[in-house]
N, C-alpha and C positions, 0 to 999 in steps of 0.2 A: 595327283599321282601320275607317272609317266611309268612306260614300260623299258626295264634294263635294257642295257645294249648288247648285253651279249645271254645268253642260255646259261640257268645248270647242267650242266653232266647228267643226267640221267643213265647211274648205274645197271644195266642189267647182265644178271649171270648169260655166259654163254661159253660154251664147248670147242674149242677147236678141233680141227678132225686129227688125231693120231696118226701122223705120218711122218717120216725122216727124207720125204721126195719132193724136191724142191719145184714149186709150180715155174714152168719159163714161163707165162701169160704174165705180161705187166714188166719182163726186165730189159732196161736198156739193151742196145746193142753190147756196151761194154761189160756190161753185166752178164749177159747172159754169157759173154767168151769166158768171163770169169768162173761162170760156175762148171761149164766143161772143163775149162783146165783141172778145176778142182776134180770133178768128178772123175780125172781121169785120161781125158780127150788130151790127147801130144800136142803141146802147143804152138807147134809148126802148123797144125792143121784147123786149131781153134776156131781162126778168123771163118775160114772157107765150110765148117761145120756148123759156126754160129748164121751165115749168109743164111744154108741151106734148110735151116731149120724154122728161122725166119720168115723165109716164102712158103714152106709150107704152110706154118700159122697165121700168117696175118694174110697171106696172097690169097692162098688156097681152100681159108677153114678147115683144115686136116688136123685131128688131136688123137688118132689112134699114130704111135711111131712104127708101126706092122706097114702101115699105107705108106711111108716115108719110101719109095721105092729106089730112089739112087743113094742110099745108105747102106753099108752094107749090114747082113744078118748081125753078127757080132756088134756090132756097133748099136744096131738099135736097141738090141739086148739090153746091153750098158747103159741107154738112154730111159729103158724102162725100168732098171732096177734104182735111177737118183731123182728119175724128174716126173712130174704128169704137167698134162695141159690143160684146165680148169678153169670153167669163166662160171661168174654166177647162174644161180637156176630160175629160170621161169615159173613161179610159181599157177600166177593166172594171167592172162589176156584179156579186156573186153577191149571191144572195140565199136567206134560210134558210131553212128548214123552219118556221119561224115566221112568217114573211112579211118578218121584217128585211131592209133593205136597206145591202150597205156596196159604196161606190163608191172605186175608187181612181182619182183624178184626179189630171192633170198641169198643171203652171203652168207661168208663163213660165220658161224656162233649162231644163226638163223634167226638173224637180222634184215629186215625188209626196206628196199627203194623202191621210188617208182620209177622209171623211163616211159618217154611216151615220140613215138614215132607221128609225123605228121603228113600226111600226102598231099602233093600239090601239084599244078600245072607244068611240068618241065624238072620239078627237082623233089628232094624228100628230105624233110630235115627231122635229126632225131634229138631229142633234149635229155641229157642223161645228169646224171645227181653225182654229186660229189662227197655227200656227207650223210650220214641216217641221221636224219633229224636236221636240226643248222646251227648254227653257232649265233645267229642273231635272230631279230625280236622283231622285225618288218612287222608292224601291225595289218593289213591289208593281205597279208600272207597266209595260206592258212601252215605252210608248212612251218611259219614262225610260231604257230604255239605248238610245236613237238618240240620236247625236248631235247636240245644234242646228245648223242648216244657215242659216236664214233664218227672217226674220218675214215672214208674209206680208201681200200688200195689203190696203187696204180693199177693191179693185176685186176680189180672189183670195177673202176670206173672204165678201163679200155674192153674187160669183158663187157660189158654192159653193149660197144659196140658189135662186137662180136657174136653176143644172144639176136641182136636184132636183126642181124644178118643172116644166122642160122634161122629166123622164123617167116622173112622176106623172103629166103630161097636166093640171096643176092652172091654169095658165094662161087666162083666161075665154073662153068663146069668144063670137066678133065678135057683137054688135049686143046683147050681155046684158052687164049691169050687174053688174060685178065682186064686189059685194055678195051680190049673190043666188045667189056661186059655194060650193059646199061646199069647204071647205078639209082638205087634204089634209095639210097642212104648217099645222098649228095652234096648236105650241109650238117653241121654237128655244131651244139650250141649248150652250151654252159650254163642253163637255167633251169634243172629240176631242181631237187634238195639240195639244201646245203651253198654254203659261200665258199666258192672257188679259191679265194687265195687265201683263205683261213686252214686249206690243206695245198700251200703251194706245190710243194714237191711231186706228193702224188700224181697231181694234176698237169703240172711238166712232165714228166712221165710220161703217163699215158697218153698227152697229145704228141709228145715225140713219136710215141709209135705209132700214132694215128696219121700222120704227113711224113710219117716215111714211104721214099716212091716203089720200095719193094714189097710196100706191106698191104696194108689199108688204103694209104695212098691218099690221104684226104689231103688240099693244100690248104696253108695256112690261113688262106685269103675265104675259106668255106669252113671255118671254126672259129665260133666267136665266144668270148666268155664274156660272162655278167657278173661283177661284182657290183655289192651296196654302196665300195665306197673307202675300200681299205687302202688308204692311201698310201702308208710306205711299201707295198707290195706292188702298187702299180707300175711303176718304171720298170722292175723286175720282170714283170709278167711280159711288156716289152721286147726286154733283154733275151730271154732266155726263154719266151716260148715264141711270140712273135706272130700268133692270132687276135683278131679283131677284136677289139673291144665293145664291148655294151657297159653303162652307167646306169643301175638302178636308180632314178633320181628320185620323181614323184610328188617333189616340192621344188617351188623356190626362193623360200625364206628359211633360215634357221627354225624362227620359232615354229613353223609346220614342219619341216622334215624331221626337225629334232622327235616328232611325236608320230610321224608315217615311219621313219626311218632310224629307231634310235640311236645307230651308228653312228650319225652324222654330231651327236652330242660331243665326240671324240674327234671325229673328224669333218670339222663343220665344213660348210660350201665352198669358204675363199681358200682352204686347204686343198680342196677336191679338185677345185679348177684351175689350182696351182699346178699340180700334179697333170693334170690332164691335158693343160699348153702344152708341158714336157714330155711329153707320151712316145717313145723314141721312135714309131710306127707312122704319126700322125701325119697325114696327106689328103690333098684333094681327092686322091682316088681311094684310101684305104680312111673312111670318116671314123668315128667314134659315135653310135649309136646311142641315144638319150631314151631311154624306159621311162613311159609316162602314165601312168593308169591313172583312167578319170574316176574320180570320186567324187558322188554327186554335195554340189554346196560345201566343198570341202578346196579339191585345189581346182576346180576346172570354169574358174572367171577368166574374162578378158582380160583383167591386169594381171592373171596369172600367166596367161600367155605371151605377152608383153615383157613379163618379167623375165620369165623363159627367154625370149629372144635375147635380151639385153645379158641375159647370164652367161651364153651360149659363143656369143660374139666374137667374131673372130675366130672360132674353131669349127674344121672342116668337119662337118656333125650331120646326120640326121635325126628328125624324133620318132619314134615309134609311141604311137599314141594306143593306150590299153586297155577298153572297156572293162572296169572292173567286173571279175569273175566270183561272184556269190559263191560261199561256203557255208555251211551249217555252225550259225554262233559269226556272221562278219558281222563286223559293227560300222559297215558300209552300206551305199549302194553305187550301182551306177548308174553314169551321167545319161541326163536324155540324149539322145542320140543327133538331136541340133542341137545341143550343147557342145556338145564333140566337134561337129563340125566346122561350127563357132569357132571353136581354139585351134584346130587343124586350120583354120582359112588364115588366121592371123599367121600362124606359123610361115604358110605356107608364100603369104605376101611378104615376108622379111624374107625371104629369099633359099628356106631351107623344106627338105622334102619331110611331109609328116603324114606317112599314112598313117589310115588309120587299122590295128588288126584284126581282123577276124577272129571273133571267138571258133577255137574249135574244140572239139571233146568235152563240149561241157553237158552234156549228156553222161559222160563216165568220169566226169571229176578230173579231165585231164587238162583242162584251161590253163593258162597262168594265171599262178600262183594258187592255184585247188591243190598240188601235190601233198598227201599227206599218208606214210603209210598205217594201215589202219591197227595194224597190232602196236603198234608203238605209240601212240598218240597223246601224251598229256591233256586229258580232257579238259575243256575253259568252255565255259559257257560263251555267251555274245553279250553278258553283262559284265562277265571278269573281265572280257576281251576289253571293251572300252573303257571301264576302271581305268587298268594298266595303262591304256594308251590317252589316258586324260581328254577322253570324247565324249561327248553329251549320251546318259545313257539310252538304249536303244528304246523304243516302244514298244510295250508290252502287251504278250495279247491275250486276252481275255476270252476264255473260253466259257461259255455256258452252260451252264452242269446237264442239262436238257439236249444240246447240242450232242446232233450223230458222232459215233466215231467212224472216221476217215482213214483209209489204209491205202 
């Protein structure tokens, strides 16, 4: 047995909210002039109305059009009776003993993702989801056994930066120059829920608005996406978004990824690495990041690492190497921790950089690849789990009817 490559659709009913007011969160520059003109706005003036509306949202965090103060009364008026500014809700927070932060937020039809904010030495990276649920089956994942639900918006994935900013307090405050604000939120990375080029557009989108320099402001070179592996998407993603890349890899043979990775069934290795020569980005200074999570007796031998190098060759790469993060039902574990370093040293003597990461938040389940949101979750055991992914089944454990119970 192996597990699909891709998810069922898991139907569920959900409500949109009744309203004929067009949210601007999540629209192009072009779009948004589009919908002023629509709504009214003289088109002489659109461009210079679309600008101003802009900095307030994405610069300033401002979503009441009352606070829009060089607009005038009338105008905002107009702007309150076609449009609101609306990013997802916060529903809970925990946050770790590390400082991680993971938020589980509701969207329209109240539907839940997670994002999870990370604190570090000098910078802050925030990991936001793309999809409720995901369109593939990464066994090692725990958000791969939720079912796909939906892709989400541009408006749902750039809000998501937007929430975290209002909960950071990173938002400038009035009469200072957004420049001069310390940034809180200083990397952005494409690896909660969901496969990024499986909702390309969306996701073009929302990072356009996010490296916009009048907005958010992030550059290109400080947003990286992760896909498993969708290869005619990739040169694209290139093209037309033009943020770093990261390579779910996690094998390097067919017949293992084919069963870590079931994508790779469709789109096997000599495909991927085709694709990834061509990378229209690709440079000594702008690499392509390889995701490698150790799985104990599984991929993390010396001739894995070996094999790794000889895959990698010739591409301006580093590996990010990823102690596997235990979920409730993995049909994993991970590697001892001089086994790690093992395949990091090999790495590291072929001539490429491979740290290794730091687990963080795994105290609140916000590691990689623990993201799973909990109302939604297609339950699987950790016997289904390795069924599906044709892995030796897990051991079992035997409880003693005599035996305390444990809370």
């Amino acid at each position: 047995m192996s597990a699909p490559i891709v998810q069922d659709v898991l139907p569920l009913p959900r409500k949109l909210p009744e309203t004929d007011r067009v949210n601007l969160v999540g629209l192009t520059r072009p779009r948004l002039r589009e919908a002023l003109i629509a709504a009214g706005t003289p088109e002489a003036q659109a461009k210079m109305r679309a600008n101003q509306l802009w900095q307030w949202i994405y610069q300033k965090g401002v979503r009441d059009f009352d606070a829009m103060t060089n607009l005038a009364k009338d105008y905002r008026a107009l702007l309150k009776d076609h449009f609101a500014i609306e990013v997802p809700e916060i529903v809970t927070r925990s946050v770790s003993a590390d400082g991680t932060r993971k938020y589980l937020v509701r969207i329209a039809g109240g539907h839940e993702v997670e994002v999870v904010y990370i604190p570090e030495d000098g910078r802050g990276t925030l990991c936001i989801s793309s999809q409720v649920g995901c369109t593939l089956t990464c066994t090692f994942c725990h958000t791969g056994t939720q079912r796909l639900v939906r892709n989400l918006t541009a408006a749902e994935i750039v809000g998501q930066v937007m929430l975290a900013r209002d909960d950071l307090g990173e938002w400038p405050k009035p009469g200072r120059n957004p420049k001069d604000e310390t940034r809180l939120i200083s990397n952005l990375v494409l690896m909660g829920m969901g496969e990024p080029l499986y909702n390309f557009e969306a996701v073009r989108d929302a990072m356009l608005i996010a490296m916009d320099g009048e907005g958010i402001s992030l550059s290109r070179r400080r947003i990286t996406l992760s896909t498993s592996g969708v290869v005619p998407e990739i040169e694209r993603a290139g093209r037309e978004i033009g943020c770093m890349l990261a390579i779910s890899l996690h094998a390097t043979t067919d017949e293992l990824r084919n069963k870590i990775v079931p994508i790779n069934r469709k789109y096997p290795i000599a495909q991927l690495f085709e694709a990834l020569r061509a990378y229209p980005k690709l440079s000594n200074s702008e690499r392509i990041t390889f995701e490698y999570v150790m799985l104990k007796g599984v991929n993390d031998s010396d001739a894995d690492a070996r094999q790794l190098v000889r895959l990698i060759s010739g591409i301006p790469a580093k590996i990010n190497l990823i102690p596997f993060n235990e979920w409730p039902g993995a049909p994993y574990q991970r590697s001892d921790w001089d086994r790690i370093e093992a395949f990091a040293n090999i790495v590291y003597k072929a001539g490429y950089a491979s740290p290794i990461r730091t687990p963080r938040g795994e105290d609140i389940m916000a590691a990689c690849g623990q993201l799973k949101s909990a109302t939604e979750r297609a339950r699987k055991n950790r016997f289904q789990i390795a069924a599906e992914a044709g892995l030796p089944e897990p051991e079992r454990i035997v409880r003693r009817p005599d035996a305390p119970d444990v809370h």
